[in-house]
C-alpha atoms as an extended CHARMM CRD file, in Angstrom:
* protein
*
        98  EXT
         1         1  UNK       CA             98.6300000000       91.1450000000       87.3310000000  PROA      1               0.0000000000
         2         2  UNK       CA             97.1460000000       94.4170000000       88.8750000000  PROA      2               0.0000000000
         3         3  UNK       CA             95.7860000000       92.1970000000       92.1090000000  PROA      3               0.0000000000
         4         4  UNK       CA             99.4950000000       90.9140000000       92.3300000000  PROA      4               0.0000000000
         5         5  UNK       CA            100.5810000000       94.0700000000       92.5780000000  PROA      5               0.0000000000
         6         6  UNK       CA             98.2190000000       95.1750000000       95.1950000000  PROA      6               0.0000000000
         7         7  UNK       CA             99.5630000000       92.2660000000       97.1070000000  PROA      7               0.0000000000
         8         8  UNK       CA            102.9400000000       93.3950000000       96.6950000000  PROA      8               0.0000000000
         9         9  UNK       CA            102.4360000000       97.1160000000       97.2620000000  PROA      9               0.0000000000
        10        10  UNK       CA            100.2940000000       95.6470000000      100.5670000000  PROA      10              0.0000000000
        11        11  UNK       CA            103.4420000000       93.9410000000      101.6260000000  PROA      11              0.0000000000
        12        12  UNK       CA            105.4760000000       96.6500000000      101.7160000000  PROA      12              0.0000000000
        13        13  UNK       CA            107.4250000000       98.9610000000      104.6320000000  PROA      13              0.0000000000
        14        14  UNK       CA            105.2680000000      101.7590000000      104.5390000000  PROA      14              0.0000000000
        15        15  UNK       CA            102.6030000000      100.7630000000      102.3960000000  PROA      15              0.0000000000
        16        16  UNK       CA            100.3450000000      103.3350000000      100.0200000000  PROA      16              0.0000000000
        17        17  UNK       CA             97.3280000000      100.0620000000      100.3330000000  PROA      17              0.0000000000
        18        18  UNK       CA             96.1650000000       97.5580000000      102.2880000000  PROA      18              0.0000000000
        19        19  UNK       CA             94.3430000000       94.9850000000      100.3000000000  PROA      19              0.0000000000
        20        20  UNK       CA             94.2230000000       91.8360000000      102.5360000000  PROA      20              0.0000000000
        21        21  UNK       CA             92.2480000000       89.6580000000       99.3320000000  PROA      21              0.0000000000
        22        22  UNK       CA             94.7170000000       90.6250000000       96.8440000000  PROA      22              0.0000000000
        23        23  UNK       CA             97.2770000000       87.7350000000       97.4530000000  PROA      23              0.0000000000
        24        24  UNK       CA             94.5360000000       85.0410000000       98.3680000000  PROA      24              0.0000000000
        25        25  UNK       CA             92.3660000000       86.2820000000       94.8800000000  PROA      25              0.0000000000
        26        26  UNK       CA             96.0110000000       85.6840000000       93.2870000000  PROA      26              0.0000000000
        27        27  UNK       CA             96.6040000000       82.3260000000       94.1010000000  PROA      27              0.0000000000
        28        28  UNK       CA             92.8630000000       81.3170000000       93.6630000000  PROA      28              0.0000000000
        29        29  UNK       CA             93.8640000000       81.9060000000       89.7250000000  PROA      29              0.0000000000
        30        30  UNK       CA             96.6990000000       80.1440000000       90.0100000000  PROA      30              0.0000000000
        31        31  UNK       CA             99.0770000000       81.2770000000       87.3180000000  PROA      31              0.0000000000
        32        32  UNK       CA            101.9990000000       80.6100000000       88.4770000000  PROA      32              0.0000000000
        33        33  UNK       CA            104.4900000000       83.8700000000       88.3300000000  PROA      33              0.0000000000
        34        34  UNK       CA            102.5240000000       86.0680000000       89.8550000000  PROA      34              0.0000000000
        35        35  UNK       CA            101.0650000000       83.6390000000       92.5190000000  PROA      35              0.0000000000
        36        36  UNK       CA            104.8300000000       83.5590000000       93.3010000000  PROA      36              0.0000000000
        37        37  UNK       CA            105.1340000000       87.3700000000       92.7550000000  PROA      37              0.0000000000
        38        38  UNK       CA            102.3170000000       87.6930000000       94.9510000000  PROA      38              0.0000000000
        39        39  UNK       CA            103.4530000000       86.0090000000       98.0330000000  PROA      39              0.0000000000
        40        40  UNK       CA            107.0060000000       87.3280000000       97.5150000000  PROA      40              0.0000000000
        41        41  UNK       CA            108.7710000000       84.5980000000       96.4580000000  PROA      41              0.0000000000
        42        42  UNK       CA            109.8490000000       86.8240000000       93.1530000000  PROA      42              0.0000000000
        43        43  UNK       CA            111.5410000000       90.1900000000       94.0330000000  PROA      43              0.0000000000
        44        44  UNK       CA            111.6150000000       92.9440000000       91.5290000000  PROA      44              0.0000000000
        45        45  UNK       CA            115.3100000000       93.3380000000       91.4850000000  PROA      45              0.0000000000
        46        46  UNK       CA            115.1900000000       89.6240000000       90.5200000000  PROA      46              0.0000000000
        47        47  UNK       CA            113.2720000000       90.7720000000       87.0950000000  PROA      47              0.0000000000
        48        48  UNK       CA            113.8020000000       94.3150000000       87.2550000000  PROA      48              0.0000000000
        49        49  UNK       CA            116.0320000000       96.4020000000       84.7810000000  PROA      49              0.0000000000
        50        50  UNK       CA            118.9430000000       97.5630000000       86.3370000000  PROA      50              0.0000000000
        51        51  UNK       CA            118.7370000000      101.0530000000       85.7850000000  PROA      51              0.0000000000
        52        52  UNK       CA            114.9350000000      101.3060000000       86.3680000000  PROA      52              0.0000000000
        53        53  UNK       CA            113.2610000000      102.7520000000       83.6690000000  PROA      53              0.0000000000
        54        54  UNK       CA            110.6240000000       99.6980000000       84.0920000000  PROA      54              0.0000000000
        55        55  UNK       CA            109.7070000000       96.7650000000       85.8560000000  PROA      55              0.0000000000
        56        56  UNK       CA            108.2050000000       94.9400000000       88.8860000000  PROA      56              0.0000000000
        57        57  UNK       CA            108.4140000000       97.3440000000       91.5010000000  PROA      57              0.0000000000
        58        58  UNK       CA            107.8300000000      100.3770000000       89.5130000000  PROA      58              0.0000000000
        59        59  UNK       CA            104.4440000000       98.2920000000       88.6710000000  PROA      59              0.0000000000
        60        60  UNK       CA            103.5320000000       97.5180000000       92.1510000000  PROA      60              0.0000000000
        61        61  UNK       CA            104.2670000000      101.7320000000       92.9040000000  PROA      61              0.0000000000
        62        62  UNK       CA            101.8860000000      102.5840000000       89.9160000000  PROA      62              0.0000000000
        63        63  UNK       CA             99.3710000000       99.9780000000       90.8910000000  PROA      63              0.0000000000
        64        64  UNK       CA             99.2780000000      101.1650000000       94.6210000000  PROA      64              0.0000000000
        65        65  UNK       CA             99.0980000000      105.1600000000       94.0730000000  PROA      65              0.0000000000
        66        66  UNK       CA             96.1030000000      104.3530000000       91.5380000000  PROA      66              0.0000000000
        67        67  UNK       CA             94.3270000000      101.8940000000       94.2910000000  PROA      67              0.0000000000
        68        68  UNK       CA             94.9610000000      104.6410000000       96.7210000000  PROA      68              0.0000000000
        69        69  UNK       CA             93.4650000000      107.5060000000       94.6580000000  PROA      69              0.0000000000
        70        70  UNK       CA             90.2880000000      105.3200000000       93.7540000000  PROA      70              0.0000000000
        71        71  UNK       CA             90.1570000000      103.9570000000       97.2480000000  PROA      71              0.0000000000
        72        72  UNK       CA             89.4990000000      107.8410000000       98.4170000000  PROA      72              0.0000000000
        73        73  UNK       CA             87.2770000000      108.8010000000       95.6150000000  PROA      73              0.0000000000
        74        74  UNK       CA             84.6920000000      105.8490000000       95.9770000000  PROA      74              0.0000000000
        75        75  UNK       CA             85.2490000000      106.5690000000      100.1140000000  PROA      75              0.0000000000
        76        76  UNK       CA             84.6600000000      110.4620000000       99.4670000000  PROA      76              0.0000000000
        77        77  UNK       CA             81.3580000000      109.2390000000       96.6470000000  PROA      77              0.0000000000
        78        78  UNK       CA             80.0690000000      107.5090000000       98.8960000000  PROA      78              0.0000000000
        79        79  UNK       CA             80.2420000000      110.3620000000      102.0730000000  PROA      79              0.0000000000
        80        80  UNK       CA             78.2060000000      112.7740000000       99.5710000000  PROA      80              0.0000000000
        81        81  UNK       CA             75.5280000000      109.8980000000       99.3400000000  PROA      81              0.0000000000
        82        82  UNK       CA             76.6990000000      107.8570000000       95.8620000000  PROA      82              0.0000000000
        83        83  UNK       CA             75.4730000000      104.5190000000       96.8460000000  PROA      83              0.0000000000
        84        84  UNK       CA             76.2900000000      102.6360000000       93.7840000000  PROA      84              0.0000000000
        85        85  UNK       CA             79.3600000000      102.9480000000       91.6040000000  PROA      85              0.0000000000
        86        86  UNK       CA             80.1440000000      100.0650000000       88.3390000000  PROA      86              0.0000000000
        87        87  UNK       CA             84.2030000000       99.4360000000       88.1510000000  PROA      87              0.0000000000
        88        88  UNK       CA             84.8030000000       98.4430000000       84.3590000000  PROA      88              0.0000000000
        89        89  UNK       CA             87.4410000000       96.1540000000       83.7920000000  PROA      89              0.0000000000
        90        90  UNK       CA             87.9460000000       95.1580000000       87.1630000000  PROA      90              0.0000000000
        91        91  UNK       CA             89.1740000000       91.9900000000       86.8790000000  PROA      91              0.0000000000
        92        92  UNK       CA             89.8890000000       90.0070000000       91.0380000000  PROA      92              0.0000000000
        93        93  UNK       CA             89.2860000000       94.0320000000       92.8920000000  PROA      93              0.0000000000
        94        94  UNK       CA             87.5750000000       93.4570000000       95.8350000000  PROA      94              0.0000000000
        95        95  UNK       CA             87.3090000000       97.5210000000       96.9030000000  PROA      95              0.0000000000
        96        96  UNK       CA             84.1390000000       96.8720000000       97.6990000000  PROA      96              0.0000000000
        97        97  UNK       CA             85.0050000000       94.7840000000      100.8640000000  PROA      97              0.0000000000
        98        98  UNK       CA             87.8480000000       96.4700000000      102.0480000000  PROA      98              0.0000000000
């Protein structure tokens, strides 16, 4: 779910993230709504509720701003000289070849 909605969030107009493994790491699982989610073939006002207190794209916003903020802290770590960092939970991230 949360590389889906890096793939999404990479897709966007003026995307937060670029994760260019997201989508492929997606469809290499195989599970079928959020390959399609993934490559865009779902929208979120297709899901969504209509007066959005939840859903899809307010996912894919969450999902990006946290990628971004992590994506500048292990950038800044590893300025000041942190050369290894353990991601728990970090089920299909591939930060560490982007």
């Amino acid at each position: 779910m949360v590389a889906a909605a890096r793939a999404v969030a990479t897709r966007a107009d003026n995307p937060l993230i670029d994760d260019p493994f997201a989508e492929p790491l997606v469809r290499a699982v195989g599970i079928d709504f959020f390959t399609r989610w993934a490559a865009g073939n779902i929208k979120a006002t297709d899901v969504d509720d209509p007066d959005g207190t939840w859903g899809l794209q307010r996912l894919a916003d969450l999902l990006a701003a946290r990628t971004r903020y992590f994506d500048a802290f292990f950038r800044d770590a590893t300025s000041a000289g942190i050369r290894q960092a353990v991601i728990l939970a970090s089920g299909l991230d591939a930060r560490a070849y982007r």
